[in-house]
C-alpha positions, 0 to 999 in steps of 0.5 A: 554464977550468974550471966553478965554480957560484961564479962571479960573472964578469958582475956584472948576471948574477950580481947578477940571481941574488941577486934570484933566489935571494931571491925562490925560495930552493929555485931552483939559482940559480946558474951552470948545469954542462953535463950529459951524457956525459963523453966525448960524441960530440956537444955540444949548445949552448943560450942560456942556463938558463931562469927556471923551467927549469934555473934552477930544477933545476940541469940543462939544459932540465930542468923547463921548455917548452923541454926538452919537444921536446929530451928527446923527440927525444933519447931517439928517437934513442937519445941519452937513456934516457928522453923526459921531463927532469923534475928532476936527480936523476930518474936520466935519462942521456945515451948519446954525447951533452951538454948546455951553454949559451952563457952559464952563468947564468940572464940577465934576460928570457933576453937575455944581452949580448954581453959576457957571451957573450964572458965565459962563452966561456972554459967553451964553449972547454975543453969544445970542447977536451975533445971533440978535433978532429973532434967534432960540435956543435949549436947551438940558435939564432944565439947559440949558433952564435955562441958556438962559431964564437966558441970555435973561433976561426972566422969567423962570416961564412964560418958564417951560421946557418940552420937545418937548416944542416951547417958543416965547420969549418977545425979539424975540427969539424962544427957543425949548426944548428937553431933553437931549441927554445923555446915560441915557436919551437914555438908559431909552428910556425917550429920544428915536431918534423919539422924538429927531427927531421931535424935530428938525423936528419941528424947521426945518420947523420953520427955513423954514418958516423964 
C-alpha cells in the first residue's frame, strides 16, 4: 500500500482537514509521509501527526512539544545530524533510522478511532514489509504498539505493552516500547529523559549486536 497525500480513506479525518486546511491555509494539512532513512535500521512508529506539529510542517514530530525529546535523544545516539527538527526544509537527516505514525492524518483531539488505525494499517504494513524480517521498531505508546503487532499479524495478548519493554516477535521482528514522548507524559515526569534515554540505549546495543 503505497502512501498518497491524497488520501482520503477515513471521511471524519479527512473531512476534520478540510476544516483544517480552512482555518490555517499555510498548514500541510494533509496525510503526513514517513521521514527518514530510506533503508532504516529502525522504524520508529508515533500516533498520529499533531495540530501544530507535523500537521503543520509536513514532517514527523517537527515543530512541536512533542518532537523536543525525540530529536534530541535522536541526534545523542547518532541517528539525527541535528537535536532540533524546526521544519521540513532545515536540512535535518536521519543516519539508520525513520520516523512514521500509526495513523497518517492529524485526528481531532489527537484520538484516532479504532477504524481508522485499522484503515491506515495498510501504509504501517508495507513500510514494515520494506525493512524485511529481522528489523527493529519502537513504538511510542500503546496505539502505536498496537498498530505494529496489528501490522505484523502478531497477538497483542502475547506482546502487552510496557514501557522499557524488548518483544521478540515469531516474524523476526524486535518490537521495543516507550511511552510516548508528549507534553503531558513529559510534563507528569511519567516519562522523564533518562527513561526515554535508556530506551534507545538499549536498542543501541541491539543494533550494535546485530
Amino acid at each position: 500500500m503505497k502512501f498518497s497525500l491524497k488520501c482520503r480513506d477515513c471521511p471524519r479525518l479527512a473531512g476534520f482537514l478540510d476544516q483544517v486546511r480552512r482555518d490555517h491555509p499555510d498548514y500541510h494539512a494533509r496525510p503526513v509521509a514517513p521521514f527518514g532513512d530510506a533503508n532504516p535500521r529502525l522504524l520508529i512508529v508515533g500516533l498520529a501527526p499533531g495540530m501544530h506539529g507535523a500537521n503543520r510542517s509536513g514532517r514527523p514530530f517537527t515543530g512541536d512539544y512533542a518532537g523536543i525529546l525525540l530529536y534530541a535523544t535522536l541526534h545523542k545516539f547518532g541517528l539525527a545530524s541535528a537535536a532540533q527538527s524546526v521544519s521540513a526544509d532545515d536540512g535535518l537527516q536521519l543516519r539508520g533510522c525513520r520516523i512514521t505514525n500509526a495513523v497518517k492524518c492529524l485526528p481531532p483531539q489527537n484520538k484516532p478511532g479504532p477504524a481508522e488505525v485499522r484503515q491506515c494499517n495498510g501504509y504501517l504494513q508495507s513500510e514494515l514489509a520494506a525493512m524485511g524480517k529481522g528489523s527493529t521498531v519502537l513504538a511510542l505508546g500503546t496505539v502505536a504498539h498496537q498498530a505494529v503487532l496489528m501490522a505484523l499479524d502478531a497477538r497483542k495478548a502475547l506482546f502487552p505493552f510496557r514501557h522499557g519493554a524488548r518483544h521478540a516477535l515469531p516474524n523476526g521482528f524486535v518490537l521495543y516500547d516507550s511511552y510516548h514522548c508528549s507534553r503531558y507524559n513529559t510534563n507528569t515526569r511519567r516519562l522523564t529523559p533518562a527513561m526515554f534515554e535508556a530506551v534507545f540505549a538499549d536498542i543501541s546495543k541491539h543494533l550494535q549486536s546485530r
